[in-house]
Every structure is written in structure tokens, then in C-alpha cells.
C-alpha positions as CSV (number, residue, x, y, z in Angstrom):
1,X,89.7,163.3,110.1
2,X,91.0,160.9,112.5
3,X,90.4,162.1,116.3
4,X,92.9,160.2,118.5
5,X,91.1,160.4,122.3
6,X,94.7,159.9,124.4
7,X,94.2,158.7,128.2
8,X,95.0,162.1,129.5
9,X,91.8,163.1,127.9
10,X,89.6,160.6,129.4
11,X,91.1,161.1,132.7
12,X,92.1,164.7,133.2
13,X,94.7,163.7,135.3
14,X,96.9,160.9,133.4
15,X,97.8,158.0,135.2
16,X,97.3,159.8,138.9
17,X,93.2,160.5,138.9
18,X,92.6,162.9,141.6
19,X,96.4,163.5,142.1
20,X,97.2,160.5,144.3
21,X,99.0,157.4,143.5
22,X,97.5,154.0,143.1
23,X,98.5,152.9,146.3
24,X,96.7,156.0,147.6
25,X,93.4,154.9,146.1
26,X,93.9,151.5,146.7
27,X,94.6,152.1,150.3
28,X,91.6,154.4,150.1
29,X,88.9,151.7,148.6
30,X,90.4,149.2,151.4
31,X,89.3,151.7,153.8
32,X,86.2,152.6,152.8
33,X,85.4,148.7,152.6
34,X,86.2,147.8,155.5
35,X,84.5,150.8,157.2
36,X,81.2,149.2,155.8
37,X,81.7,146.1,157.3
38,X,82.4,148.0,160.7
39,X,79.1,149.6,160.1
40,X,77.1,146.5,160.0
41,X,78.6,145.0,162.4
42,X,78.0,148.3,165.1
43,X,74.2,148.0,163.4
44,X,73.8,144.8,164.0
45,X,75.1,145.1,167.4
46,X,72.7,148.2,168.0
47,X,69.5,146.2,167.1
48,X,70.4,143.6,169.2
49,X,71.3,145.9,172.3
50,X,67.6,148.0,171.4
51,X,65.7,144.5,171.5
52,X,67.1,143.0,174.7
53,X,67.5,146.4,176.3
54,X,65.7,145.0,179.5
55,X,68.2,142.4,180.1
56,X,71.9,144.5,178.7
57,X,74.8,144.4,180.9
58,X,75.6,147.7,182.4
59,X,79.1,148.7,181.0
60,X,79.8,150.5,184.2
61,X,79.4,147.1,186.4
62,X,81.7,144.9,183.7
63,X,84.7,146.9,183.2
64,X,85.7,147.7,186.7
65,X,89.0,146.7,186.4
66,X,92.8,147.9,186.2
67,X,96.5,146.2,186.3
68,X,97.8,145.8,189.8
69,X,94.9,147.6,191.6
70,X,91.6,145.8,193.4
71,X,88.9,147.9,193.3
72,X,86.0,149.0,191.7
73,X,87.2,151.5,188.8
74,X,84.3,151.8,186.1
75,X,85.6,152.3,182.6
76,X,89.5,154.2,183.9
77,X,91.8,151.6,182.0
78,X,89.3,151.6,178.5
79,X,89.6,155.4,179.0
80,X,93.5,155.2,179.4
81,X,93.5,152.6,176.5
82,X,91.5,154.7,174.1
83,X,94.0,157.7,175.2
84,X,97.0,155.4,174.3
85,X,95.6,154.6,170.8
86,X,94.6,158.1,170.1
87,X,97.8,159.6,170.8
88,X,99.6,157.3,168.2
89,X,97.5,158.7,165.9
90,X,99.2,162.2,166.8
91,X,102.2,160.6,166.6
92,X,101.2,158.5,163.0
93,X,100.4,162.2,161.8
94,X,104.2,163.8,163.4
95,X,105.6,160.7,161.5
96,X,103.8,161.4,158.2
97,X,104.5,165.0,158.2
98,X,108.2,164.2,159.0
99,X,108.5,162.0,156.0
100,X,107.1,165.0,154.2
101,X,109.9,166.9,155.1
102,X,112.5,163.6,154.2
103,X,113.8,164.2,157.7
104,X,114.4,160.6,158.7
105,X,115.4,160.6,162.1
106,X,112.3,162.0,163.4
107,X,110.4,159.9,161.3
108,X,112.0,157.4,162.8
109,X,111.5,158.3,166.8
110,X,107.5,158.9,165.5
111,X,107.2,155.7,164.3
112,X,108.9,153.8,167.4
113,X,106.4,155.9,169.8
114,X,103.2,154.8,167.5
115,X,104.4,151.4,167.7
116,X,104.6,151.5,171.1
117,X,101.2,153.2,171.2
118,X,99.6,150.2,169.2
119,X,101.6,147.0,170.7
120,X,100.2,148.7,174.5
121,X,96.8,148.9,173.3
122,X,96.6,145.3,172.2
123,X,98.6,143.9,174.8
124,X,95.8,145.7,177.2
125,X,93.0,144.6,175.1
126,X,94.4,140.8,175.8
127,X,94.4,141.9,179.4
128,X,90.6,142.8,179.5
129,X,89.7,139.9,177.3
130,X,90.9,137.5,179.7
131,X,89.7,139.3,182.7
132,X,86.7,139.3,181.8
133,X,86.4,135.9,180.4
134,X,87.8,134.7,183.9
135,X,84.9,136.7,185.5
136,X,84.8,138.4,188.8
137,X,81.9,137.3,191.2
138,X,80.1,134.4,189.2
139,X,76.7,133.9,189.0
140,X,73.7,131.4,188.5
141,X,71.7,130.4,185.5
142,X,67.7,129.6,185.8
143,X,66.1,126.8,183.5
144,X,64.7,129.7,181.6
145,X,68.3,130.7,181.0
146,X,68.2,134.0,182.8
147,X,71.1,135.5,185.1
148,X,70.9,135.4,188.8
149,X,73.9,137.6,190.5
150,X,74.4,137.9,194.2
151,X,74.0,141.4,196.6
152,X,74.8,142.0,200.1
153,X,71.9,143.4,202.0
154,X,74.1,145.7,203.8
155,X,76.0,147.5,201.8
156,X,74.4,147.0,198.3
157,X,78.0,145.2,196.9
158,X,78.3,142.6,194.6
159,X,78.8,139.7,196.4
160,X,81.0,136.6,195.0
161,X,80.4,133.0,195.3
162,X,83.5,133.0,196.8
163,X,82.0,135.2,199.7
164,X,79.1,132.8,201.1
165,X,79.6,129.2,199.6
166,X,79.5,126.5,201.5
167,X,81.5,123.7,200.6
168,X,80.0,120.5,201.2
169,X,82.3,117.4,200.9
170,X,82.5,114.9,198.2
171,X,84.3,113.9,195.6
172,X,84.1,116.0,192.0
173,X,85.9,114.7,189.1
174,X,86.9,115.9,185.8
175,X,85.9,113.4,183.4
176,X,89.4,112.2,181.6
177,X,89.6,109.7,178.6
178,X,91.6,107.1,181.0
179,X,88.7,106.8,183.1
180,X,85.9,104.8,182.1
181,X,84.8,103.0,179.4
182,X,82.5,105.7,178.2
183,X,84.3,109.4,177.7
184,X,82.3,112.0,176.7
185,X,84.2,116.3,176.8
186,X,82.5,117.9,179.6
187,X,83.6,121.5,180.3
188,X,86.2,122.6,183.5
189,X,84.5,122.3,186.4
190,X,83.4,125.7,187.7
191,X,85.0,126.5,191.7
192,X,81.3,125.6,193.4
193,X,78.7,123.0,192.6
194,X,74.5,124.4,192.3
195,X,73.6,123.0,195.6
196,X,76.9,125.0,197.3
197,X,76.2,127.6,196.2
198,X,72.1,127.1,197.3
199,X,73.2,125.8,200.9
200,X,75.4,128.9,201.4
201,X,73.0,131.3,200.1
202,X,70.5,129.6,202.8
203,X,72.8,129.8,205.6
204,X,73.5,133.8,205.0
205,X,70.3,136.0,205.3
206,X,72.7,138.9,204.4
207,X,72.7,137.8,200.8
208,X,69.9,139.1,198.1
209,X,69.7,138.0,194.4
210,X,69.8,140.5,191.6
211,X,68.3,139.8,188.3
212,X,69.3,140.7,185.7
213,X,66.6,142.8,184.2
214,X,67.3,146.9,184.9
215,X,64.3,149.0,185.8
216,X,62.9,152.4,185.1
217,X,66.0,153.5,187.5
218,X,68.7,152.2,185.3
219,X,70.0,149.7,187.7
220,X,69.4,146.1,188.0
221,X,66.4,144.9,189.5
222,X,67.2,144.1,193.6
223,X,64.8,141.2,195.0
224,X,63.7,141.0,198.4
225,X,65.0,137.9,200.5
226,X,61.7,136.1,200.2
227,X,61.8,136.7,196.6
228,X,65.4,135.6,196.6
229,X,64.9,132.0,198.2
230,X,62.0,131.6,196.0
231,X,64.1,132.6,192.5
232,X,67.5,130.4,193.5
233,X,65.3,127.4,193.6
234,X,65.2,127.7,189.5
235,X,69.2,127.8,189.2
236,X,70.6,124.9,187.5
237,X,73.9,125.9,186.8
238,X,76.8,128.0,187.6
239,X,78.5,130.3,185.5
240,X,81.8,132.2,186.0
241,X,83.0,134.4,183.7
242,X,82.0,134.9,180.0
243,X,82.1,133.3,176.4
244,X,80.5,132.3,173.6
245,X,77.9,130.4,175.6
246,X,77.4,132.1,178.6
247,X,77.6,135.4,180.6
248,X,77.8,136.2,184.3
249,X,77.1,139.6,183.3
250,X,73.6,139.1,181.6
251,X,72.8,138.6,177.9
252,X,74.7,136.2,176.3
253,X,74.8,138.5,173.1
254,X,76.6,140.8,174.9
255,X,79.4,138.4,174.9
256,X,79.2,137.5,171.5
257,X,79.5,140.7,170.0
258,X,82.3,141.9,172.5
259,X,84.5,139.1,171.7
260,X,83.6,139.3,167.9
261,X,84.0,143.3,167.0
262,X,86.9,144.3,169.4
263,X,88.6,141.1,168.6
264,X,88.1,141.9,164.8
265,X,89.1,145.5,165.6
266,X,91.9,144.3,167.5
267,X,93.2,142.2,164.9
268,X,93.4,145.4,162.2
269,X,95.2,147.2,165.6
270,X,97.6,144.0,165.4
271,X,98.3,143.9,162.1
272,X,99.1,147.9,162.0
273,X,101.4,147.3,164.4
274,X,103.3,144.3,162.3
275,X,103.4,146.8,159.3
276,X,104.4,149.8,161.1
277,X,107.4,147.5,162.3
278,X,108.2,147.0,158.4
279,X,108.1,150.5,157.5
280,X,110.1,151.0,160.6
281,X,113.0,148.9,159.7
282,X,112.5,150.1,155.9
283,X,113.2,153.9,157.5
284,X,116.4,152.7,159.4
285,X,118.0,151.2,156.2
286,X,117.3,153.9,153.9
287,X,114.6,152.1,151.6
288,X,112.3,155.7,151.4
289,X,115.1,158.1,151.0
290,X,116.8,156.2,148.1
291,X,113.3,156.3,146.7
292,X,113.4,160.0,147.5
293,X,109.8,159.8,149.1
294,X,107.8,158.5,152.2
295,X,104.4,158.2,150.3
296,X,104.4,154.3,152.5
297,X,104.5,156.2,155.6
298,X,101.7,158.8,154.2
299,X,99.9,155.1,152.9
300,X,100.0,153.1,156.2
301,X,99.3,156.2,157.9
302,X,95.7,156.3,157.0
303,X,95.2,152.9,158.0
304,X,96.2,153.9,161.7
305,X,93.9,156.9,161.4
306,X,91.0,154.6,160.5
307,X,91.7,152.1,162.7
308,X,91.5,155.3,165.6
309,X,88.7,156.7,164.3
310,X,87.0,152.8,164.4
311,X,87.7,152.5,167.9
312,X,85.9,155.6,168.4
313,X,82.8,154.6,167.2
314,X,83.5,151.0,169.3
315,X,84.1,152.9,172.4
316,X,81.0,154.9,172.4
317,X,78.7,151.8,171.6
318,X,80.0,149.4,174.1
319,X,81.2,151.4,176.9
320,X,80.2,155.1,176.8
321,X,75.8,154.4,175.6
């Protein structure tokens, strides 16, 4: 006797396995992908920050800063940007359950506040990107490559270049391809040369040098001015702000994987926002209620949550441990 085995036999469920739709699981293996690479990149990140522990910048002491306001304001705007991106996830999920209930106005208004969520969370990650890229007090590198950053005795500050720096005349060019017969790219010349910065530190007994090792206190390790003159006379460069190559703020890795996870997690923030804008204009012309469901609001939905819950995870290892 012939035994015909029909797909709903083999699947239980016909053509929707687990009762979702095939955008549903496809959105779902997407998100569990891309959750792995997240996870090796925080790992990696992890090991890195375990190895050089000694020598880790101190979150507290690099993201000091906020729009419009001087001041020393450890980790307020991340906090005020991870409370923005959380609460369009609230509104994602008010948007979601409004589709639900194929009321499209409010699904609407939802939508517009998560957008606006999103597009102020990556506009204010540009803003700390180049902040701290531009650096704030600059520093000097040793031959051996290590961090030298600047205290005042007095009151235990962080003291700029800017603040003690002599300037001693002379002529510094950037090299241009129209001069000389020889052109090879240097990089921008920084604000002070080496030997400013050495001839101001001499001339100001009120300045100490920090390195940038942290001791069993948790804070970076303070030199005495003896042990200061002695330690500038290994500087050979200056460095103000951070990138890929170098780092006022210590470790060089630090950099690295700063720029390369919260730029890759602000790319996926980026790209939510471009979609939600599709699904928002989709909404206003009517595209999900002629279908007679909002299952793309539900779909790109989960995406923002991940992307949320991601940030999380980022938050707490760069900022919070």
C-alpha cells in the first residue's frame, strides 16, 4: 500500500514551522548571527583589556564630556545616550503592539519618536567619536611607546599642553607636494613640538607626569618631580587625541577596539534608522493596511530590540567595568 508522507507531516506545522512566517525566522537567524559576531568581538576585546590591565584607560577619565558644557562630567552624556536608545525600544514595542491592533495612527506617532530616538543616538555617538579623536589635554609618547600625561601638583588636575608650553620660535612647516623636490605624507602637525613641550615642563615645577600604568589604588600612577624630569627625557613625540595609531589616553588597543565595535554597532543603529524611515513612509501610504497586517513592523522591531540589547552589553564593557 502506497504511504504518501505530505509536508504537513514532516513539519507539523505546514509551511509556518513554529507558527511564524519566513520572514520571522529569517529575521530571527540574522539575529542570532550577528549576535555571535558581537560575542567575539566583546571576547576578544575582554582578553585584551585582562592582558594589558596595567596600562587600560580609565573610562571615567575619557568620557568626561557633554554638548555645550566645560567640565568634568564622567560617563552623564553615555548614560543620557544609552537612556535615549533604550526608550526607543519602549517606543519600537508601543509601535509593534499598535500595529497589532491595525491602529495606524499611533503606529505611526511610535515610529516617528523611535526614529528620533535612533537618528539622536547616532548623531551623539558622532559627537563623542570626534571628541575624543580630537583629544582633550594631549600627552607624550616614550621610545618604549608608553603614555606620559601631565598633573598639576596642586590640585591633582589634568593639566594640558596647552597650560604650560612654551613656544619657542621658528619656523614649522607642513610638508606640501609643491615644495621640494622630494615629497614624502607626513601627518598634521600636532599644536606643540617635543622640545616645547620639555622647555615648558622645565620652566613650571607645578607640573608632575603621570604614567600610565594604574596601581593597587585604581588610579594612575603619580611620579614625583624628580622622577618626572628624569621620565620626560624619554619622550619623543607628541600625541593629541586618539586613533588607530595612537592614544593620549593609554593603550593603543583601547582605541582600536572603541572605534571598531561601537562604530560597527553604530552602523546596525544607522541602518535601523534608514529602515524604520521605509516602514514609516510605508505606514503613511497605507502599504500594511491594504495587506491587512503589520508583521514588517513586528519584523524590524526585533532588530531594534537587538540592537538595544547589544548596546547593553557594549555599555557595560567599555564604560561601566
Amino acid at each position: 500500500m502506497d504511504t504518501t508522507v505530505t509536508e504537513e507531516n514532516v513539519w507539523g506545522g505546514g509551511n509556518r514551522p513554529l507558527g511564524a512566517s519566513y520572514g520571522k525566522l529569517m529575521m530571527w537567524f540574522f539575529i542570532v548571527s550577528d549576535a555571535l559576531t558581537f560575542s567575539g568581538f566583546l571576547a576578544s576585546y575582554g582578553f585584551s583589556r585582562f592582558k594589558f590591565i596595567e596600562t587600560w584607560p580609565i573610562a571615567d577619565e575619557v568620557f568626561t564630556h557633554v554638548p555645550f558644557f566645560h567640565g568634568n562630567y564622567p560617563m552623564y552624556y553615555v548614560a543620557f545616550m544609552t537612556f535615549i536608545l533604550i526608550m526607543s525600544s519602549v517606543t519600537m514595542v508601543l509601535a509593534v503592539d499598535a500595529g497589532h491592533n491595525m491602529k495606524k495612527n499611533k503606529t505611526i506617532i511610535y515610529m516617528f519618536l523611535t526614529i528620533i530616538g535612533g537618528a539622536i543616538f547616532v548623531g551623539s555617538q558622532a559627537w563623542e567619536w570626534a571628541t575624543f579623536i580630537k583629544g582633550d589635554y594631549g600627552a607624550l609618547e616614550t621610545n618604549g611607546g608608553r603614555i606620559l600625561q601631565f598633573v598639576k601638583a596642586d590640585s591633582g588636575e589634568r593639566a594640558a599642553l596647552a597650560d604650560f608650553a612654551k613656544v619657542i620660535p621658528g619656523d614649522r612647516e607642513q610638508h606640501s607636494k609643491n615644495v621640494g623636490v622630494w615629497f614624502k605624507d607626513e601627518p598634521t602637525l600636532t599644536s606643540y613640538t617635543v622640545e616645547e613641550v620639555k622647555a615648558g615642563f622645565m620652566a613650571n615645577p607645578n607640573i608632575l607626569i603621570r604614567t600610565e600604568t594604574i596601581n593597587e589604588d585604581g588610579e594612575k600612577t603619580l611620579l614625583t618631580r624628580e622622577e618626572s624630569l628624569s621620565r620626560i627625557q624619554d619622550a619623543k613625540l607628541v600625541v593629541e587625541g586618539a586613533n588607530l595609531v595612537r592614544n593620549e589616553y593609554g593603550s593603543r588597543l583601547f582605541a582600536d577596539f572603541f572605534f571598531f565595535i561601537t562604530g560597527f554597532h553604530g552602523f546596525h543603529v544607522f541602518s535601523g534608522v534608514v529602515i524604520n524611515i521605509i516602514i514609516f513612509f510605508n505606514i503613511i501610504l497605507g502599504t500594511y493596511e491594504r495587506r491587512g497586517h503589520y508583521e514588517m513592523v513586528e519584523k524590524v522591531g526585533l532588530y531594534w530590540h537587538f540592537v538595544d540589547l547589544v548596546w547593553v552589553f557594549v555599555f557595560t564593557f567599555f564604560y561601566l567595568v
